[in-house]
C-alpha positions as CSV (number, residue, x, y, z in Angstrom):
1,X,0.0,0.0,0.0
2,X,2.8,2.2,0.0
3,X,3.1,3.3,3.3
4,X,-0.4,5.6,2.3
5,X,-1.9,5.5,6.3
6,X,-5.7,5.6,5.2
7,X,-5.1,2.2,2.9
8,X,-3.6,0.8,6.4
9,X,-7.6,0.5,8.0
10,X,-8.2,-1.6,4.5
11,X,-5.0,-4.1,5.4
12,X,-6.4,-4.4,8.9
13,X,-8.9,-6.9,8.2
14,X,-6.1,-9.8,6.4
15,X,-4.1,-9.8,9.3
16,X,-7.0,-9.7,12.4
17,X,-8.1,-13.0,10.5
18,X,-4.5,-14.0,10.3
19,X,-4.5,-14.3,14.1
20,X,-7.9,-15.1,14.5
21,X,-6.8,-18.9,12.8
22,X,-2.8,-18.9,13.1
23,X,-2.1,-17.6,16.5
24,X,1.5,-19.1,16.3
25,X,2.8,-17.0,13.7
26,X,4.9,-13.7,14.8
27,X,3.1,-10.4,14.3
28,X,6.0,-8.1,16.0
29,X,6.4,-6.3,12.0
30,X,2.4,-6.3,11.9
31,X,1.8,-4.1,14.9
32,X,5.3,-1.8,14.6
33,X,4.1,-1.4,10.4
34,X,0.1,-0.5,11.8
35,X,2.0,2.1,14.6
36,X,4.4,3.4,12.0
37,X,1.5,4.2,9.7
38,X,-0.2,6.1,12.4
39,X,3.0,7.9,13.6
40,X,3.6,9.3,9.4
41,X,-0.2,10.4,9.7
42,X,0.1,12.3,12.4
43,X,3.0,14.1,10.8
44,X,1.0,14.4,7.7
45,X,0.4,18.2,8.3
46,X,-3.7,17.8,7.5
47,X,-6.2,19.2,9.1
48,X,-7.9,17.1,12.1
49,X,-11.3,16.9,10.2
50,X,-9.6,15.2,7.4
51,X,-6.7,13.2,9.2
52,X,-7.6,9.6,9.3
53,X,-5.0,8.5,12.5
54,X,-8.5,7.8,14.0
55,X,-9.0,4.6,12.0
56,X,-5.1,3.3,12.7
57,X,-7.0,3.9,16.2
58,X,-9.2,2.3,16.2
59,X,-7.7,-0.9,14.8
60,X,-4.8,-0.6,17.8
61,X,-7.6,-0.7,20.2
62,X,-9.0,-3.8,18.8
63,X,-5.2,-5.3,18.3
64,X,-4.5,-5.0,21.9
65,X,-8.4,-5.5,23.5
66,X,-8.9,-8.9,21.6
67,X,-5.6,-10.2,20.8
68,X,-2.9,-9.2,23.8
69,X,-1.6,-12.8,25.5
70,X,-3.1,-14.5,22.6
71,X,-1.1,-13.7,19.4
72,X,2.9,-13.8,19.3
73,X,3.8,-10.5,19.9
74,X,6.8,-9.1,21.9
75,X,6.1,-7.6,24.8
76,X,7.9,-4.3,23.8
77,X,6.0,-4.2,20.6
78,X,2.6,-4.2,23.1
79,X,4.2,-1.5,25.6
80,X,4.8,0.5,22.5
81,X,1.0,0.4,21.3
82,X,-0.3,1.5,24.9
83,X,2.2,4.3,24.7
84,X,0.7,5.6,21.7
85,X,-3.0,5.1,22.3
86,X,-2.0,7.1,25.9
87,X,-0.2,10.0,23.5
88,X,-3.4,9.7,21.1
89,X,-4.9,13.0,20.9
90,X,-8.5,12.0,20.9
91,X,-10.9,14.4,19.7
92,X,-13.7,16.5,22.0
93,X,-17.2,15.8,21.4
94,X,-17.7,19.5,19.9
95,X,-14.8,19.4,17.7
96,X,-15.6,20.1,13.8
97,X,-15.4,16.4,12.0
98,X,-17.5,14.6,10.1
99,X,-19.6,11.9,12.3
100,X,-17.8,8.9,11.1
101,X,-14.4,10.0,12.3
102,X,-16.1,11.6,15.8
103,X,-17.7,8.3,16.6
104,X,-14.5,6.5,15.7
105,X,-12.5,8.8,18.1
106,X,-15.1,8.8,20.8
107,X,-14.7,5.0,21.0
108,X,-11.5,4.7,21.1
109,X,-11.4,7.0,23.6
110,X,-14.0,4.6,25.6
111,X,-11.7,1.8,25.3
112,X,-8.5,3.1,26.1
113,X,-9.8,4.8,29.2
114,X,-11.1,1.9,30.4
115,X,-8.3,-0.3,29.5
116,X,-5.6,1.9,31.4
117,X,-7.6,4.1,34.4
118,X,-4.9,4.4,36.2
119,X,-2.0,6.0,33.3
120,X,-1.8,9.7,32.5
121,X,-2.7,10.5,28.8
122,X,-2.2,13.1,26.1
123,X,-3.6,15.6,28.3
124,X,-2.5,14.9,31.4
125,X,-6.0,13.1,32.7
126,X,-6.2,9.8,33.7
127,X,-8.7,7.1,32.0
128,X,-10.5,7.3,35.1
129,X,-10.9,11.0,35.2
130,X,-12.3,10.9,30.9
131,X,-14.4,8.4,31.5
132,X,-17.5,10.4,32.6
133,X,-16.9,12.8,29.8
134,X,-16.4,10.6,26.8
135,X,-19.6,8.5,28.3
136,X,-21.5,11.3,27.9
137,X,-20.4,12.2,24.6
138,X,-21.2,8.9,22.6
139,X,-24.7,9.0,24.6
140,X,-24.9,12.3,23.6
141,X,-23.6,11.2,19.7
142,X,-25.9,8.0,19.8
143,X,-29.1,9.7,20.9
144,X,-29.0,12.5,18.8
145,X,-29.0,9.7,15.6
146,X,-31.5,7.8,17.3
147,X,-33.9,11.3,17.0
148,X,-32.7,12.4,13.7
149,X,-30.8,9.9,11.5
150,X,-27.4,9.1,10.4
151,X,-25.7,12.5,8.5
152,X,-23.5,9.7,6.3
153,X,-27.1,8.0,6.0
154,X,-26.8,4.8,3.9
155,X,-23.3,5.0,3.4
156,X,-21.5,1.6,2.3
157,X,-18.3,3.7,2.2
158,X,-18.6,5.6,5.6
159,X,-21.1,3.0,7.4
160,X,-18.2,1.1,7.5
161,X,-16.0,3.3,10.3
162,X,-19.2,3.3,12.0
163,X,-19.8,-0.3,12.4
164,X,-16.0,-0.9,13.4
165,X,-16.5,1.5,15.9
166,X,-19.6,1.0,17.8
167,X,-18.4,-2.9,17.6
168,X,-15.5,-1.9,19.6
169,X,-17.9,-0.3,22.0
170,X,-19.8,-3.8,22.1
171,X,-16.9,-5.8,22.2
172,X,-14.5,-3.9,25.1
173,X,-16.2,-1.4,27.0
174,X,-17.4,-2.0,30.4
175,X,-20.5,0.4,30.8
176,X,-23.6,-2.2,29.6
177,X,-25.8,0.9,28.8
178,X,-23.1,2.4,26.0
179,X,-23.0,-1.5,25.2
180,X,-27.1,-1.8,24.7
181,X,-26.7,1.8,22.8
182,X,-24.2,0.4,20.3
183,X,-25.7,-2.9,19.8
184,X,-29.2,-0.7,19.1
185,X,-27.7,1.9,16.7
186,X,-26.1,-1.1,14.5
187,X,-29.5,-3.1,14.4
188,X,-31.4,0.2,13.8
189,X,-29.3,1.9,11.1
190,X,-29.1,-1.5,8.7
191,X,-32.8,-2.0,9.5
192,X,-33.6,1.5,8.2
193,X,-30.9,0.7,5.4
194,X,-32.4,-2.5,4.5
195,X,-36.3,-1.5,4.4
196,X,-36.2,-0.1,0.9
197,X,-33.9,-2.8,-0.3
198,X,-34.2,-5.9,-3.2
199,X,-32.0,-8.8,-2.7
200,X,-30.2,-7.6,0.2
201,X,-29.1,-4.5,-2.7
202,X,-30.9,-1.0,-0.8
203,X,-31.3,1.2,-3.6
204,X,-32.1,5.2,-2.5
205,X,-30.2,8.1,-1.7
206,X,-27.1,8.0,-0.2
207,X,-25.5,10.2,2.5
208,X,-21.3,10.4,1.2
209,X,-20.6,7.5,-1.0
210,X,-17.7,6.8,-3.4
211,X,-18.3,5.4,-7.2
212,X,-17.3,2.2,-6.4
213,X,-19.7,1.5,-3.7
214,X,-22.2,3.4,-6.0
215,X,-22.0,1.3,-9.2
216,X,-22.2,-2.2,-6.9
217,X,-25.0,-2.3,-4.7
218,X,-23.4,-5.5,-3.3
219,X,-20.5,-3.5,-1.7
220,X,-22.6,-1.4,0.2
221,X,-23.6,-3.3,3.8
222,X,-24.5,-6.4,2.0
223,X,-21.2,-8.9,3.3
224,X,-21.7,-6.9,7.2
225,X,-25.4,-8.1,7.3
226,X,-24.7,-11.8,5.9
227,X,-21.8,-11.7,8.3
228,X,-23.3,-10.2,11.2
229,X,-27.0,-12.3,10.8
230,X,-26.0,-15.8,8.9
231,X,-26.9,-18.3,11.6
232,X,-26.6,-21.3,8.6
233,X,-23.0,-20.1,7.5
234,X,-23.7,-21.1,4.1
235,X,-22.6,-17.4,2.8
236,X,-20.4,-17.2,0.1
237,X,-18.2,-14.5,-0.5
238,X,-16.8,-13.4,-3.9
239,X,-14.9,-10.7,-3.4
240,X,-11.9,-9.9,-0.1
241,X,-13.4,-9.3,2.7
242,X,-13.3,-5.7,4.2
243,X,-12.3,-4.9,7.5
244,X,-15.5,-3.9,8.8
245,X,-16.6,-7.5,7.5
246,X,-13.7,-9.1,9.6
247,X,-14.7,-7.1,12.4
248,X,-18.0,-8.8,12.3
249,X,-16.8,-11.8,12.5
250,X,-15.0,-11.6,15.2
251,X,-17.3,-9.7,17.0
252,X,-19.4,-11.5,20.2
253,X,-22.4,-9.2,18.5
254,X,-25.2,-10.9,16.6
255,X,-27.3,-8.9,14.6
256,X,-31.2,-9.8,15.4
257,X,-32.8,-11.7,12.8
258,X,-35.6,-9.4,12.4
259,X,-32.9,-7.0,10.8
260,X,-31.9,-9.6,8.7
261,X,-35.0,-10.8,7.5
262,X,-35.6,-7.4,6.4
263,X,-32.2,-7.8,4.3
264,X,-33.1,-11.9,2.8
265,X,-36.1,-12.5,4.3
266,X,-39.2,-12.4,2.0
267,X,-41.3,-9.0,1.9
268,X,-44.3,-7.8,0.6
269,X,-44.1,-6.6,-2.7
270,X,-45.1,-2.8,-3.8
271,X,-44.8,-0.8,-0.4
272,X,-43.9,2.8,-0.3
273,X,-41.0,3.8,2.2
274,X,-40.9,7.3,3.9
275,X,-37.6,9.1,5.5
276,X,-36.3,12.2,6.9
277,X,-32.8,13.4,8.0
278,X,-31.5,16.1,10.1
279,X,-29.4,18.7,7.6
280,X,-26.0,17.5,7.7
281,X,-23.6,19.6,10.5
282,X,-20.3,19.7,11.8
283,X,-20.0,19.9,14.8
284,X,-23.6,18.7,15.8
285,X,-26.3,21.2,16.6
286,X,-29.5,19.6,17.5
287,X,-31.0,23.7,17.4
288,X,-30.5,22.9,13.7
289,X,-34.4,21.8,12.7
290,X,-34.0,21.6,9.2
291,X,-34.4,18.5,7.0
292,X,-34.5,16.4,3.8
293,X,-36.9,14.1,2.7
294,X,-36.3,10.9,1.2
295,X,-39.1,8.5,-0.5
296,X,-38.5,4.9,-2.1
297,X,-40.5,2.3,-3.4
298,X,-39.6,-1.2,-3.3
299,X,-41.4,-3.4,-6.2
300,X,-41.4,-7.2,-6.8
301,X,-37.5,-7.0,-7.8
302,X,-36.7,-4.0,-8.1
303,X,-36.2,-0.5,-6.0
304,X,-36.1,3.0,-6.5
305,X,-35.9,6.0,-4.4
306,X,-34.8,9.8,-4.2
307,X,-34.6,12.7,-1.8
308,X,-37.4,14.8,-2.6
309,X,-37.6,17.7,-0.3
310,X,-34.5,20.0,1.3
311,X,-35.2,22.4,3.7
312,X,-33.1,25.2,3.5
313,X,-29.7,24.2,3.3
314,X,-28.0,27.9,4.4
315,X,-30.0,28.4,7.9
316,X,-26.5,27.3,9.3
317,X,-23.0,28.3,8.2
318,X,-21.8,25.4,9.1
319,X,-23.7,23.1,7.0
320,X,-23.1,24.8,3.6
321,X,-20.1,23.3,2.8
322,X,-21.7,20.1,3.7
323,X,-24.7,20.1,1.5
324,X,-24.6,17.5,-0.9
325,X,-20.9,16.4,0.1
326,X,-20.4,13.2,-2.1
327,X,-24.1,12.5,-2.0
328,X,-25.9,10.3,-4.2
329,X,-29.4,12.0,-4.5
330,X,-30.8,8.8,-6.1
331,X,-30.2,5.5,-7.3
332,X,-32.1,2.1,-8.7
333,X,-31.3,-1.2,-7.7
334,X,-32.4,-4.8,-9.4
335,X,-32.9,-8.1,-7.4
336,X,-31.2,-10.2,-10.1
337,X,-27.8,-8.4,-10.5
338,X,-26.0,-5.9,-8.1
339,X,-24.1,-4.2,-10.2
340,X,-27.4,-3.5,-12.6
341,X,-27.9,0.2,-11.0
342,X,-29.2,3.0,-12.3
343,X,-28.3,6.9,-11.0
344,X,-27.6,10.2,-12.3
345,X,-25.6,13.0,-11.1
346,X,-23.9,16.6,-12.1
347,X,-20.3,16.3,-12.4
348,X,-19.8,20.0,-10.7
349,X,-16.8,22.0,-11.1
350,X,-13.7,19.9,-11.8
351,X,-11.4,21.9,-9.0
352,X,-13.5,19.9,-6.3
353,X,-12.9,16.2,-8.4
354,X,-10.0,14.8,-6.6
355,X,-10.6,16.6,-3.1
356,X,-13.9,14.2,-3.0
357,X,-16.6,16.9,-2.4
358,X,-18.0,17.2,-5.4
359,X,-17.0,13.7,-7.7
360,X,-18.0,12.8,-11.4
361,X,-20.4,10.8,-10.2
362,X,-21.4,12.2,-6.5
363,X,-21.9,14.9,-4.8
364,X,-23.5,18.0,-5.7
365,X,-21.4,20.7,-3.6
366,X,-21.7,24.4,-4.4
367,X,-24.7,23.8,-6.5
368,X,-27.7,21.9,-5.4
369,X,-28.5,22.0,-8.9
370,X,-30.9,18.6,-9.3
371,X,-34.6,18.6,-7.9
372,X,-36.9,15.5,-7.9
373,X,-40.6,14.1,-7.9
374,X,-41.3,10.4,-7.3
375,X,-44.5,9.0,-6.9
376,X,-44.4,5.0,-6.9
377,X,-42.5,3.5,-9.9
378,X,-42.2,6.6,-11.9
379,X,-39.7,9.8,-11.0
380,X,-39.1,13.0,-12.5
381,X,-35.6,14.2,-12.3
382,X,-34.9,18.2,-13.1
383,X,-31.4,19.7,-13.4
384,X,-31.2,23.6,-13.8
385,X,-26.9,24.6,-13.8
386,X,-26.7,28.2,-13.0
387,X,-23.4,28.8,-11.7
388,X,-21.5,28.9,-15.1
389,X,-18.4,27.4,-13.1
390,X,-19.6,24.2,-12.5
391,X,-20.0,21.9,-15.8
392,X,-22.6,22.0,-18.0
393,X,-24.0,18.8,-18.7
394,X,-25.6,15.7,-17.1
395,X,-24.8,12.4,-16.8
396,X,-26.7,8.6,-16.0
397,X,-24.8,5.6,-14.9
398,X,-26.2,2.7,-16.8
399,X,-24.1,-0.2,-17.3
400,X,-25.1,-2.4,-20.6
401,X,-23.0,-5.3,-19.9
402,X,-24.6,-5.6,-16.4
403,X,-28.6,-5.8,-18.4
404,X,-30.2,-8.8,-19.8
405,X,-31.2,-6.1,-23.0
406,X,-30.7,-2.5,-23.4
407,X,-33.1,-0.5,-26.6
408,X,-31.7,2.8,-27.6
409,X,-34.8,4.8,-29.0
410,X,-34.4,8.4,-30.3
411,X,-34.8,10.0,-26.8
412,X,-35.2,7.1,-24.5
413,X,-33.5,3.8,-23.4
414,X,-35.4,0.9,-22.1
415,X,-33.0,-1.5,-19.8
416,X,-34.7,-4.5,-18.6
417,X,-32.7,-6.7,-16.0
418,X,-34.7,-10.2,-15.5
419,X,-38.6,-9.5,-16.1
420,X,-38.0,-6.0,-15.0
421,X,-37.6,-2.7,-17.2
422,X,-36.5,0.5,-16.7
423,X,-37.9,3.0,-19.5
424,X,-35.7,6.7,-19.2
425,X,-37.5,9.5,-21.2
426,X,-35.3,12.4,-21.7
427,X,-35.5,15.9,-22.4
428,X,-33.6,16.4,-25.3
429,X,-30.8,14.4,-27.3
430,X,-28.8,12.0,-25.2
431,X,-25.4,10.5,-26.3
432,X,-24.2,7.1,-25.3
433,X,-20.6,7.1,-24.6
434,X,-19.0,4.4,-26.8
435,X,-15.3,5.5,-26.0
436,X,-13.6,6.4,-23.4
437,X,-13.5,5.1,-19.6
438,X,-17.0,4.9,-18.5
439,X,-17.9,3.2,-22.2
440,X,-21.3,1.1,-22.5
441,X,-22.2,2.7,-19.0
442,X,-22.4,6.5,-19.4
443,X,-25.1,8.3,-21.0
444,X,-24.6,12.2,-21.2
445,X,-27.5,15.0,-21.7
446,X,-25.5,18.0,-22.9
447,X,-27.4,20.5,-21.5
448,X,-27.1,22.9,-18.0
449,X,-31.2,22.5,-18.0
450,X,-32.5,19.3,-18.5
451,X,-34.5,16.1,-17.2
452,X,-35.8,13.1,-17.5
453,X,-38.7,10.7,-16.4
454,X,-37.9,7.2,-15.4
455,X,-40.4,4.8,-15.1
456,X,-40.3,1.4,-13.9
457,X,-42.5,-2.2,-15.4
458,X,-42.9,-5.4,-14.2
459,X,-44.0,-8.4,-16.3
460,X,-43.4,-7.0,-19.5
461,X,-41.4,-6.8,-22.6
462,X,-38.2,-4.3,-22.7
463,X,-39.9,-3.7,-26.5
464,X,-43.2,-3.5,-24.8
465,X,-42.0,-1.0,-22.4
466,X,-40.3,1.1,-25.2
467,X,-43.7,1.5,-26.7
468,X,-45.3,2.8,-24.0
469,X,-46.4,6.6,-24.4
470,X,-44.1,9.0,-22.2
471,X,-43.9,12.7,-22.5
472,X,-41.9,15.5,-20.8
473,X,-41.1,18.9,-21.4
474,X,-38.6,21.8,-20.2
475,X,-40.6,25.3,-19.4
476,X,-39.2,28.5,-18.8
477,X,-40.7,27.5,-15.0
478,X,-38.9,24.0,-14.8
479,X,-40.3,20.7,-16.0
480,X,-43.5,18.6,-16.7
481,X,-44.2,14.8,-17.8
482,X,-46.5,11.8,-18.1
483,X,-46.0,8.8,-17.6
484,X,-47.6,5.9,-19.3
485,X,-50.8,5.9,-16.8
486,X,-51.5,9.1,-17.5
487,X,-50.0,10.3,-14.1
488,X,-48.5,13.6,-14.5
489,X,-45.3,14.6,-12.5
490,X,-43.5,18.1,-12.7
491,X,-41.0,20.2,-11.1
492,X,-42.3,24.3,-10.8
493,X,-40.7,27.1,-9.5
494,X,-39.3,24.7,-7.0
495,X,-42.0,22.8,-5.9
496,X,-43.4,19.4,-7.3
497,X,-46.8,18.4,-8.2
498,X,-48.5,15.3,-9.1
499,X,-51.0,15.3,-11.4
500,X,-51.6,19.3,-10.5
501,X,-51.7,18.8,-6.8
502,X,-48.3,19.8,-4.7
503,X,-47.1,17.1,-3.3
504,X,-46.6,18.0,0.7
505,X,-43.6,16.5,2.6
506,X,-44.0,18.0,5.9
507,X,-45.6,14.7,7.7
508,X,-42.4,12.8,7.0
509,X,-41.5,10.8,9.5
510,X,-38.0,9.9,10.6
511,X,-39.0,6.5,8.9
512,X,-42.1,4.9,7.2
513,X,-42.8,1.4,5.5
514,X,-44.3,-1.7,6.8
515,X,-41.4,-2.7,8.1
516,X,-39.3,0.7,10.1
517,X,-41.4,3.3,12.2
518,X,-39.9,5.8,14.1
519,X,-41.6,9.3,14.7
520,X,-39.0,12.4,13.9
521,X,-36.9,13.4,17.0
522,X,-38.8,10.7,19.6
523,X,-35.7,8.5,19.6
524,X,-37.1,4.9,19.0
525,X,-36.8,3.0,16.3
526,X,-39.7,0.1,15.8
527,X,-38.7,-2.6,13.3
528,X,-40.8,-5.6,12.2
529,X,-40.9,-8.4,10.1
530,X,-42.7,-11.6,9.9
531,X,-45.1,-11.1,13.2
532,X,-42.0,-10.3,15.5
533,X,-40.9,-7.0,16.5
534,X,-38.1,-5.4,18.3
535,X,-37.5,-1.5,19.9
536,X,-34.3,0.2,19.1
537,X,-33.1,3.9,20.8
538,X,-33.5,5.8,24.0
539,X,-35.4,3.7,27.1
């Protein structure tokens, strides 16, 4: 890996197996190489809301909780590891970071105290004199996701430093409430990932998320939930495991089966799924009260979803910046193949590319340029660029290798995936990229205003589908279509309206659907599946 200290949390994994099975072996170079990485991060010179020391961390913590007197390892080599998670600077609860890497201090915090009350750390504190502090930070942390939602919502890239985190909390720690807290915030945030999911693939909006979670559905949470649930052991796994997978499976947690059934357990089919979040802030302000809205609908094999509502993103400075960091504003998954995903997004201004803000393919920083109407199988997406320094086009992932059939009409493109088609309708001329790097799998709309209407079929033809009447059209005002049922979707003056009736999103819950309830800001989290039903959040 090259020494690079962020690619050391994705090494972690290969050799906590290692010792899981082959004890014996010597891991002196594995431990001084993890501590060296940590040691070049911290003299990195970034920022603390981007350094990533806090994952090298958190896998120290686990190193020396689960594996001290059981592994070969010198005991210099584990004097040298508690003398750096003493000199650790751990990071305040009110400290600007994004919540992945606040949680992932917070716990190691938790551990370390605990582990050492007696020695003096970074600060000169003992453990024993933190502990009350950091306690009261993660309940404080916890709760606040319990009432609101997850900022990263979603995430199979950031869920990730989550999980490994609040597992160390379930694993190590000593206070049984912080324990209960963790093991409900795991259960609760894959159950409210996996209620608008097919196949164990969710499909939605996502909250930060990098392209190559995006284009797989399968690398999102799927491995942590088979890990984490499988009582049969008969999962098979075709790709390396990630750390957060390992972590799983070394872990004494068990995620409850009612979760998991909601993952690859049978479930009704056509059910409408209703979400809000708290805007995104760093540090956390719970005086914040604004919100987005997220709706999904899950068919027979497929799902679909989008966020549908923002409330105004600029009511705090500190969320500006944030507003649609990496996001994926919506996406379409199939039951038959993972990597047959459908999503669009606004490249944005090529500075903020390779600083991850504002990707080709997520994020919509500095622009908050795309606006949406779903109702059921059919959505209306509407783009409208002003700022001429962001790019001035459009783009749709669609992968043709990954489709049973793909029909290219004049201005639409039926993909059908097993006995389910996806019909796009655009607004003007489209080009299919047939060179290049995203080749078969990109389809451009050249245009800084612009849309399209998807709709989704069931038991039908692709060339059925295609024949289908669709309209839509781009107003001075913003956008209007039908879709094949006559249903009429559009986009006005910033507001949307089905068939001539806004559509209102203030009754959003914090989540919706058969399966997830939880009222906005009441902290508890009801999920059921199958006549059983269990109570996640604040007691």
């Amino acid at each position: 890996f090259g020494g690079r200290p962020l690619l050391a949390h994705f090494e972690a994994g290969n050799w906590m197996s290692k010792m899981a099975v082959r004890p014996e072996a010597d891991y002196n170079a594995v431990l001084e190489r993890t501590m060296d990485l940590k040691t070049a991060e911290d003299k990195s010179g970034k920022g603390r809301f981007i350094v990533v020391d806090d994952f090298v961390i958190n896998e120290l913590i686990r190193f020396y909780a689960q594996f001290k007197g059981k592994i070969k390892v010198d005991d210099a080599v584990w004097a040298r590891v508690k003398e750096m998670l003493l000199e650790s600077e751990f990071a305040p609860y009110h400290e600007p970071m994004s919540e992945n890497h606040k949680i992932c201090y917070l716990s190691s915090e938790l551990i370390a105290a605990e582990l050492f009350p007696d020695d003096v750390f970074f600060d000169g504190e003992t453990g024993a004199q933190r502990l009350h502090r950091v306690k009261r930070s993660i309940k404080m942390f916890l709760e606040k996701r319990f009432r609101r939602g997850w900022s990263e919502f979603d995430s199979g890239s950031y869920y990730e430093i989550d999980l490994v985190s609040l597992l160390n909390i379930f694993d190590f720690s000593k206070d049984e409430e912080l324990r209960q807290m963790a093991s409900d915030s795991i259960n609760s945030m894959l159950a409210a990932m996996f209620h608008h999911s097919v196949g164990g693939y969710p499909a939605g909006p996502k909250g930060r998320v990098y392209f190559n979670v995006a284009e797989d559905a399968k690398k999102g949470m799927y491995y942590y939930v088979k890990t984490a649930g499988d009582t049969e052991g008969d999962t098979v796994f075709d790709e390396p495991l990630a750390t957060g997978v390992v972590y799983f499976a070394l872990s004494s947690f068990q995620l409850d089966n009612v979760v998991y059934q909601l993952a690859f357990g049978p479930k009704e089919t056509g059910y409408e799924v209703l979400e809000s979040n708290a805007l995104y802030t760093i540090p956390d302000d719970m005086n914040l009260h604004g919100r987005f809205k997220k709706y999904f609908y899950v068919g027979r094999d497929y799902a679909l979803g989008s966020i549908v509502e923002r409330d105004d993103p600029f009511e705090n400075d500190a969320y500006t910046w944030l507003c649609g960091h990496q996001e994926q504003a919506w996406s379409m998954t199939f039951g038959k193949n993972s990597r047959a995903t459908i999503f669009s997004s606004h490249p944005g201004n090529e500075a903020l590319h390779d600083f991850g803000m504002h990707g080709y393919w997520t994020g919509d920083s500095l622009c908050l340029c795309a606006k949406f109407a779903q109702d059921k199988n059919a959505m209306l997406a509407y783009y409208d660029i002003h700022d001429r320094e962001q790019l001035q086009f459009i783009h749709l992932y669609l992968p043709e290798q990954e489709f049973d059939e793909v029909l290219y009409g004049e201005r639409c493109i039926v993909a059908r995936s097993g006995d389910v088609c996806a019909k796009l309708v655009f607004s003007g001329q489209y080009f299919a990229c047939v060179t290049g790097q995203y080749a078969g799998k990109e389809i451009i709309l050249p245009y800084p205003r612009c849309g399209f209407l998807l709709e989704v079929f069931e038991g039908i033809t692709a060339a059925e589908a295609e024949k289908l009447p669709g309209k839509i059209g781009v107003g001075p005002d913003g956008i209007c279509a039908a879709a094949s049922d006559g249903r009429e979707l559009s986009i006005l003056n910033g507001k949307t309206y089905l068939s001539g009736k806004e559509m209102e999103f203030d009754s959003y819950p914090l989540y919706h659907s058969p399966y997830v309830e939880s009222e906005y800001d009441s902290g508890r989290v009801v999920v059921r599946h199958s006549g059983k039903e269990k109570v996640y959040g604040i007691q």
